[in-house]
N, C-alpha and C positions, 0 to 999 in steps of 0.2 A: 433381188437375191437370185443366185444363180442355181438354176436347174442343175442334178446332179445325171453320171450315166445309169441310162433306163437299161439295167443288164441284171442279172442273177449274180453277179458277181461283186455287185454294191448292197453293206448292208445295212440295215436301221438297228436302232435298241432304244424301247423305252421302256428303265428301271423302275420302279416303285417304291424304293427304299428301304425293303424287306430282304431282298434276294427274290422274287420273282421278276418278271418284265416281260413285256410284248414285243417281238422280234420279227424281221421279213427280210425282205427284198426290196430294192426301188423299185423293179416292174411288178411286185406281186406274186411271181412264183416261189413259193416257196419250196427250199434247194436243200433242209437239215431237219431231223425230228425236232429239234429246240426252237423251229420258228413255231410262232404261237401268238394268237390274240391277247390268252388269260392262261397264265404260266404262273401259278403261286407255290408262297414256300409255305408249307404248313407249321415248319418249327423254326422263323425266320434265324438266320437268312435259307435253312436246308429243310429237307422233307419237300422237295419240288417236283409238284404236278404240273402236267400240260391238261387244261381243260375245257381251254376251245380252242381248235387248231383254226382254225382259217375259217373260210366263208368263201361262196358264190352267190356273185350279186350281176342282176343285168335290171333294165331300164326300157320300157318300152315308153314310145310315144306315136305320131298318128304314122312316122316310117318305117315302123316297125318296133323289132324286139333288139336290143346290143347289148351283149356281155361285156362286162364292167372287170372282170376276173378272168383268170386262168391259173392251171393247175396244169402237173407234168405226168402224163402215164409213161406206162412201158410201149412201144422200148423205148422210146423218147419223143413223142408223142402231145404237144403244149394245146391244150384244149379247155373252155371254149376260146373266142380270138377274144379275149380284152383286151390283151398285148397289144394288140395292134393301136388301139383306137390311144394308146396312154400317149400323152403328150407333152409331160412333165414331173418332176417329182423332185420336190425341196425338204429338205429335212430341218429347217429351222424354222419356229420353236420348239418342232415338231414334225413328224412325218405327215406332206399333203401332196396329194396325186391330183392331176386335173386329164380327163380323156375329154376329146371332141368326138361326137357322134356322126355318124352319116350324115343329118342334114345340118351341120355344123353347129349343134347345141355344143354346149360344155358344162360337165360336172365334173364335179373336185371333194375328195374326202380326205376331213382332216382327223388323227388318230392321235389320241394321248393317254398317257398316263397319270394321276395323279398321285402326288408325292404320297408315300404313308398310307397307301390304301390297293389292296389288291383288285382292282378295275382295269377293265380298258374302254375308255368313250370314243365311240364313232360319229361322226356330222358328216353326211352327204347334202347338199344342195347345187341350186343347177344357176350357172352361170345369168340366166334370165327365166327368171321365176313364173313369168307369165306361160312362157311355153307349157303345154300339161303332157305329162311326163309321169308315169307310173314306175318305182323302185321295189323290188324287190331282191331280198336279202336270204340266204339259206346258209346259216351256220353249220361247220363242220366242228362236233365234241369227241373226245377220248374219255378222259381220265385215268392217265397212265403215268407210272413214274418218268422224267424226263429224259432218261438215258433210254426210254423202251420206245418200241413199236404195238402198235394196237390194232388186232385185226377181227371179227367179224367175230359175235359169240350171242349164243344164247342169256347169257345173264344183261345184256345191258339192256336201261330200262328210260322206252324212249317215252315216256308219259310224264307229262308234268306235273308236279307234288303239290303244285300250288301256279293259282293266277291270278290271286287277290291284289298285289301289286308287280305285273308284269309279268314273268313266265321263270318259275324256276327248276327244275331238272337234278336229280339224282342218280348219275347215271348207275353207280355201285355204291353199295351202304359203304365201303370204307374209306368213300375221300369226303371233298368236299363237296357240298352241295352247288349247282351253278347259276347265280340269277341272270335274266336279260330282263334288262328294262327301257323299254324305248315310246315313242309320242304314234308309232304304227301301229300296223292290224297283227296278229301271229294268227297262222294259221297251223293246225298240227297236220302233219305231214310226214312220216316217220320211212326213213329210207337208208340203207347203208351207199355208202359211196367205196369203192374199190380199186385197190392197187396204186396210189399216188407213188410217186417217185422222187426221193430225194436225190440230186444228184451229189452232193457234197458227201453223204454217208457211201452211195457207192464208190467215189473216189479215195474216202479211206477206208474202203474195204468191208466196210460193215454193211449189216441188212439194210435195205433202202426200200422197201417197198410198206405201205401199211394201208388199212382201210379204218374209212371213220363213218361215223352216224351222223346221220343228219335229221333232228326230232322234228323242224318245221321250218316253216320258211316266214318272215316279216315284211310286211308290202305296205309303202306311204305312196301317195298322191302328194308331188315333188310342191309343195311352196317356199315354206321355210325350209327350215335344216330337218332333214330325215335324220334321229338320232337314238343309238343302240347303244345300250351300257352293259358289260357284260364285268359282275362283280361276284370274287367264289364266298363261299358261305363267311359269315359273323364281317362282311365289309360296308353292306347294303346300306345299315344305319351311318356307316362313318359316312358314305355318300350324301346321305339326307341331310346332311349340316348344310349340303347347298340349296335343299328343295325337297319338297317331295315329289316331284315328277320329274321323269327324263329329260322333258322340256325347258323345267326350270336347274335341274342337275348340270347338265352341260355346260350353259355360258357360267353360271358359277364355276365349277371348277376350272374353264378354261381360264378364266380373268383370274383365278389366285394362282395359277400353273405358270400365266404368262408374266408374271408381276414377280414368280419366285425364279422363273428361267432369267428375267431382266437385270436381276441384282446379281447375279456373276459377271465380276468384270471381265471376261473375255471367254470364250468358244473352249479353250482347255479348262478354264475352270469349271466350266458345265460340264463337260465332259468328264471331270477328275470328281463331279457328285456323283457320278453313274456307281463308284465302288462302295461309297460308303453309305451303309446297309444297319439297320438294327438289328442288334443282338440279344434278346431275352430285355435287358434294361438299360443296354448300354449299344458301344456302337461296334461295329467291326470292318473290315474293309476286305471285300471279294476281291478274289487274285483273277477272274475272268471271265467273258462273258462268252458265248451261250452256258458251259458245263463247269465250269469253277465254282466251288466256296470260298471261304477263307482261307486260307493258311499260314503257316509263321512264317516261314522263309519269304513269304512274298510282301506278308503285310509289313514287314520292317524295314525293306529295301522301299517299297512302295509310299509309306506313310513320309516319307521324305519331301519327295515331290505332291502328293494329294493330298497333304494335310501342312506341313509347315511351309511347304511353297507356299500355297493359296492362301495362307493365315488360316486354318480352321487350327487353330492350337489347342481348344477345348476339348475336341475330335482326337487330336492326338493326346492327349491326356487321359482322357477316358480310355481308348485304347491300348495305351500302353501302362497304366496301373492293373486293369482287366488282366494282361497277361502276366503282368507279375503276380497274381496267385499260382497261376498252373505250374510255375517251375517245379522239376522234381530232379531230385540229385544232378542239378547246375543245369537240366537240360528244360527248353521248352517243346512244349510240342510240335510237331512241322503243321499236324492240323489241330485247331480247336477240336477241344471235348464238346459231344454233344449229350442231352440226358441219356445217360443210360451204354453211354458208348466210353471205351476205353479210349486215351488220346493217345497219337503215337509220334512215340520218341524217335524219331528217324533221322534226325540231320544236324552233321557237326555246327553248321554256321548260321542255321537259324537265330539260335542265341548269340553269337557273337552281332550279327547286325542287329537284333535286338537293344546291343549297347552303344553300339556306333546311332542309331536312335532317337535313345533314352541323350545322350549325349549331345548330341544336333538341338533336338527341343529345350534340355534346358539354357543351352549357348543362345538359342532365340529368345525362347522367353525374356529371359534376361536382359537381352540385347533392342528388346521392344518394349520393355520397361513394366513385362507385364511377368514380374518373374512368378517361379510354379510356390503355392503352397508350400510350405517348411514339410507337413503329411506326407505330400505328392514327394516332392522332393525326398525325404526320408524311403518311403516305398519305394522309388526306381535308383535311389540308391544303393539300398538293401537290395534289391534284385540283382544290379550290377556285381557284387560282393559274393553272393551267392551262387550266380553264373562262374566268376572265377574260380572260387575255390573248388564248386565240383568237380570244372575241367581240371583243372592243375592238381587234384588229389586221385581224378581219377572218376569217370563214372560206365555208363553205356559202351558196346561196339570200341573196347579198346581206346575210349577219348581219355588223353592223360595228359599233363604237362611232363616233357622230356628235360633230361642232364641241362639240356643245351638251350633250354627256356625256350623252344619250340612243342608246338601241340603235335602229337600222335594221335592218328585217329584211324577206323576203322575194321574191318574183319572182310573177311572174301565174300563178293556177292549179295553185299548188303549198304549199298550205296549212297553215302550219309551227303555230299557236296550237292550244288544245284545244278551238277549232269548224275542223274538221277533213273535214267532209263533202265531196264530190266529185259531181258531176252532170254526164254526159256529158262526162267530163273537163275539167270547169270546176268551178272552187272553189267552194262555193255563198257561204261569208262569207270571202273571199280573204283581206283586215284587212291588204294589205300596208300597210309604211309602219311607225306606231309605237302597235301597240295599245297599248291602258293597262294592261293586268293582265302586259303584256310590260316596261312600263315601269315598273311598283310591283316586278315580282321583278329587275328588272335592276339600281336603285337599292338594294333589301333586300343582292339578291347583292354590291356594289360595300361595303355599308356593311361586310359580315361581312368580306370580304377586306380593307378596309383596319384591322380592328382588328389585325391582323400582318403586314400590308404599308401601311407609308401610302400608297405611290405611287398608290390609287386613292383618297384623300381629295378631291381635286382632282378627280376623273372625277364622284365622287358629288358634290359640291358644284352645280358647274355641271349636273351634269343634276337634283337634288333642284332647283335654280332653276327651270331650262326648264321642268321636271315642272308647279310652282304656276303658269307663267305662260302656258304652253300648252296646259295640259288642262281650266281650267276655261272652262265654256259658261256665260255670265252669265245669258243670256238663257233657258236652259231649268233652271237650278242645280244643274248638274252638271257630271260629265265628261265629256269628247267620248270616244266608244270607239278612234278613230284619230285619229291627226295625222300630218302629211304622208302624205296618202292615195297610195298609191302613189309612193310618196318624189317628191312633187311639195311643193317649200316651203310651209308658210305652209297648207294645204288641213285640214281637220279633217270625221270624221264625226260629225253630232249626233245616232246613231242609240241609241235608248235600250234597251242591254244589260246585264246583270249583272256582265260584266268590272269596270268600276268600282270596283265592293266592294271588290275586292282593296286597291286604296288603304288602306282603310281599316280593313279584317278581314279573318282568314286569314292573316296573315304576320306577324315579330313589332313589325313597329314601322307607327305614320301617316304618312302621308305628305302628308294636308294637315291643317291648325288645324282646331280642334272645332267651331269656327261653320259653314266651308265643307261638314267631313265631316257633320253634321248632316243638311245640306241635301241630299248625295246619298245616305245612309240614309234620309230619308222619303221620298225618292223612288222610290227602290229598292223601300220598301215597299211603296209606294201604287201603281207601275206593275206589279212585277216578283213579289213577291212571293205565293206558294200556301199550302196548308198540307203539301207535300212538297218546298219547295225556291224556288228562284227558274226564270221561265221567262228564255228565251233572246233574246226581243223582245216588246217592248210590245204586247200587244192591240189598241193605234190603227194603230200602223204599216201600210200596206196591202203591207208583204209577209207579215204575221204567217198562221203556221199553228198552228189551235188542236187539232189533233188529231195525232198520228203513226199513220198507219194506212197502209191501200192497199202498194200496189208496193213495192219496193224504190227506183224513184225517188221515187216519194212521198215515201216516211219518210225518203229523207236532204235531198230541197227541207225536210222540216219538223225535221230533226233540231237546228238552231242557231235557225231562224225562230219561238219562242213555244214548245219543246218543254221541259218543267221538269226540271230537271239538281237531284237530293237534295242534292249534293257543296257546292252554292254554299249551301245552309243552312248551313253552317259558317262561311265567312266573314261571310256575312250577320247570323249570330247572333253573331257577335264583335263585329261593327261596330256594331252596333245596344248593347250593351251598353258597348262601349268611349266613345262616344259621349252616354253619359245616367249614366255614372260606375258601377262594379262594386259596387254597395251591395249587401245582403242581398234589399233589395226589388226591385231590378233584375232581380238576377240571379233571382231566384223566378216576377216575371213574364215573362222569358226562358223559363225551362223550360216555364210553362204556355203561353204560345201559340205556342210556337214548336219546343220539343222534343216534349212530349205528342202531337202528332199522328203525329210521325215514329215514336215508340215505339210508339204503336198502328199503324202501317203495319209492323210484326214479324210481327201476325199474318195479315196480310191476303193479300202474293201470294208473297214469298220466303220461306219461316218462318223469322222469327229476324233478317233482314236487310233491306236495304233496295235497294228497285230503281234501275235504271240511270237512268233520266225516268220522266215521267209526259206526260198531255196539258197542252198550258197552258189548255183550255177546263172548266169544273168539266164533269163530279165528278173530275176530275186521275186518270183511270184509268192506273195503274201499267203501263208500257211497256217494251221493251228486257229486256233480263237480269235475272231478278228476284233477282241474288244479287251485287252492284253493291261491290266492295272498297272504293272513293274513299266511296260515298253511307252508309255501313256506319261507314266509318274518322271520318269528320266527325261524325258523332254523339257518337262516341267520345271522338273530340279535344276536342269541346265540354263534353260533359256532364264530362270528368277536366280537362281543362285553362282552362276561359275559365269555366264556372260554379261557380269558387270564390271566392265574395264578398272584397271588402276589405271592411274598415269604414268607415262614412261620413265 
């Protein structure tokens, strides 16, 4: 297997099934407040602590003492030298690093997570066991919320509450408690560590500096496997199914970890379990990794590709009945309700890809001979029926069905589409009125519900008309991205964005003749087009931004303005082949210029997955969340669903 690049710019994720996971780097620095050993959700998959950040580990033997770690101070400052000695780092089946020491010994630590269980196991051992070789270990703990920083306080409490079986730690009465359990010595040792440096938070702008505790340090005399289990409160028992000792904890859950990673038939389907997460009883699917929850807008574009792609259709069942309770007047939420929290109605086309969906699944089911329950079937029925009449009668933010069997949607500054950014409380791409990628799922949605209601044959007829006669720009040969700009008649924007595509790929039917859709795939191309996706405005435009960097106001002025979204490679790559005929040779040169580069961006910043944007200025350096569920799922969708040839 081949070794990945040893940089801060490469990263790991190992999920646990809940919404927490352990997160890094290949060299070990850690570069974000969300890299973490033991990062749990307390109210899966949300309620997410970091509760043991890292660790310093060095190794002495008869040549001395060699740090095994490093860590980044100010002002940029990488101390002590592990980096140097690291000499490899594979991420399958799991993350394992190997360093060679001064007199050419080797050790290598392998790091996993076990599914369903908020732990992370550690295994150091040394290349040749004979050599004697002393490890010690010094964890670094917080217990802060995930989006915070943690820094120096009288209230934290570095004395262990208990070491009846192994060492466990409370740092403050209100989170969770931290076990370590490992086959070494703890010694307490109680010490603050100060000022680490994230670089990736100073790059967007945010605080980047924190300090952590460190309660003691764990020292093995190297034979077998040196092994540390660190698991946050009510987990410890689920561990003990493998053993009651560290020792015997380990190779058990490594052999059912490794036997549960084996049975995905390929590196994206492992990769496409990373999102789906339990939800109280049921399942749901994270829109991102490090800082994502759930959401609707993502999980209904996404459960495409991560759940009917890879056959998990039980997955998507659960999931999509689960959200058919929360509709409220035809809308669903953009995010799941949590106890005690209001859910919020924010976005026109959540629900409509909710139907496009509900729609896909049961085409499959059916189509695999495993069709859904008459119940199930009835429920995402009735969901779909109820989505429509809200819009069409009227609900939230001005969403209504119009004369002209087109949807009108939203109010100033409250920005209901998936360019969604906000600046000084103003919308950056507002798009009230009737975007077009609002007006391809609202038409898709209208056609699915009248194949068992006709009474919206009529609503789709007249707006599939208005759609051919309103949306195409002669003069630039395309689509305009809005019509009635701000619900003012008759008014269109001919600003050139990737919404379009939708027309014509990404969803299951066209929506304009092959001549017209032609003309706005080569354009798409030829303006919009990276080799990580489509950007978000044309390069001429003088509002285009070609990088997402600086502030946090920065990156969301550039986050819709020329920022490259992976996710729109999916339609795009549908359109583009729907359009030149699904031949053997089409589809072939599909994959090579259009998949092939996405697959090689697997190894480069999320391992295995694909990031949230990129820049729209080359070399399209990889941006946002580098562990992206939508930008992940469309690869998916593509390469199992739209790159399987007809014949000519």
């Amino acid at each position: 297997m081949n070794s990945v690049s040893l940089t801060d710019a490469v990263e790991w994720l190992e999920p646990d099934g809940l919404g927490g996971y352990a997160s890094g780097t290949a060299c070990g620095v850690r570069t974000r407040r969300y890299h973490a050993l033991l990062l749990t959700a307390t109210s899966p998959p949300t309620g997410r602590l970091v509760l043991v950040n890292g660790f310093e580990a060095s190794v002495e033997t008869d040549r001395g003492r060699f740090a095994l770690s490093s860590q980044r101070y100010p002002p940029d400052i990488v101390y002590p030298d592990g980096q140097t000695r690291l000499q490899s780092f594979v991420n399958e089946p799991w993350p394992t690093w190997k360093w060679r020491l001064d007199n050419g010994e080797e050790i290598c630590l392998e790091l996993f997570v076990p599914q369903g269980i908020s732990a992370c196991v550690l295994c150091w051992r040394l290349a040749k066991p004979q050599v004697s070789a002393r490890l010690t270990v010094r964890p670094f703990l917080s217990g802060r919320d995930y989006h915070g920083l943690h820094r120096e306080n009288g209230a934290f409490r570095f004395d262990p509450v208990s070491q009846a079986a192994g060492v466990t730690w409370q740092p403050y009465e209100s989170i969770p408690s931290i076990s370590a359990l490992s086959n070494g010595r703890y010694r307490h040792e109680p010490e603050w560590f100060h000022n680490f440096l994230y670089v990736q938070e100073r790059e967007r702008g945010l605080d980047y500096i924190e300090d952590l505790a460190a309660p003691g340090s764990f020292t093995w005399m190297l034979g077998g496997d040196a092994v540390l289990i660190f698991a946050a409160e009510g987990h410890i028992e689920e561990l003990k199914r493998f053993g009651e000792t560290a020792e015997k904890i380990a190779p058990g859950a490594r052999d059912t970890e490794r036997r549960r990673r084996a049975s995905f038939s390929s590196r994206l389907e492992r990769s496409a379990d990373a999102y789906i997460v339990r939800r109280k009883t049921g399942k749901t699917l994270i829109a991102g990794y490090p800082w994502f929850t759930d959401w609707g807008r993502d999980t209904f574009i996404s459960i495409r590709g991560l759940c009917l792609a890879t056959g998990r259709l039980d997955e998507a069942r659960d999931i999509l009945t689960a959200w058919a309770d929360t509709i409220s007047e035809g809308m669903l939420p953009n995010r799941f309700p949590d106890q005690g929290e209001q859910p919020e109605f924010n976005s026109v086309d959540a629900s409509l890809w909710y139907i496009i969906a509900v729609h896909e699944y049961l085409v499959l089911t059916d189509r695999a001979r495993r069709p859904a329950a008459p119940e199930v079937r009835r429920v995402l029925r009735q969901a779909v029926q109820d989505i429509l009449s809200g819009y069409f009668c009227g609900t939230r933010y001005g969403i209504r069905g119009d004369d002209d069997g087109l949807l009108a949607a939203g109010v100033a500054d409250t920005p209901l589409t998936w360019m969604d950014a906000k600046v000084d409380g103003r919308a950056v791409t507002g798009r009230v009125g009737k975007p077009v990628e609002v007006e391809a799922l609202w038409l898709t949605a209208l056609r699915i519900g009248a194949a068992f209601d006709s009474r919206w044959n009529g609503v789709f007829n007249r707006g599939q008309a208005a759609f051919q006669a309103r949306f195409w720009n002669q003069a630039r040969g395309c689509l305009y991205d809005v019509v009635d700009v701000d619900h003012r008649k008759g008014t269109a924007d001919d600003t050139i964005r990737p919404n379009q595509i939708l027309a014509i790929g990404g969803l299951p039917w066209m929506l304009l003749d092959s001549k017209l859709a032609r003309q706005v795939v080569d354009l798409v191309e030829s303006r919009l087009w990276t080799p990580l996706g489509l950007r978000t405005l044309e390069p001429a435009s003088p509002d285009y931004c070609g990088q997402y960097v600086g502030s946090v106001r920065e990156r969301d002025l550039a986050y819709h303005q020329g920022t490259v979204w992976p996710w729109l490679a999916g339609p795009f790559i549908e359109a583009w082949i729907r359009v030149r005929g699904s031949s053997p040779a089409v589809c072939e040169e599909a994959r090579s210029r259009f998949i092939e580069p996405l697959v090689e961006h697997l190894d480069l910043a999320g391992l295995g997955h694909v990031s949230e944007i990129a820049d729209g200025d080359a070399p399209h350096s990889p941006r946002g969340c580098p562990f992206q569920a939508w930008s992940l799922a469309e690869v998916i969708r593509v390469m199992e669903f739209v790159l399987k040839p007809t014949a000519d």
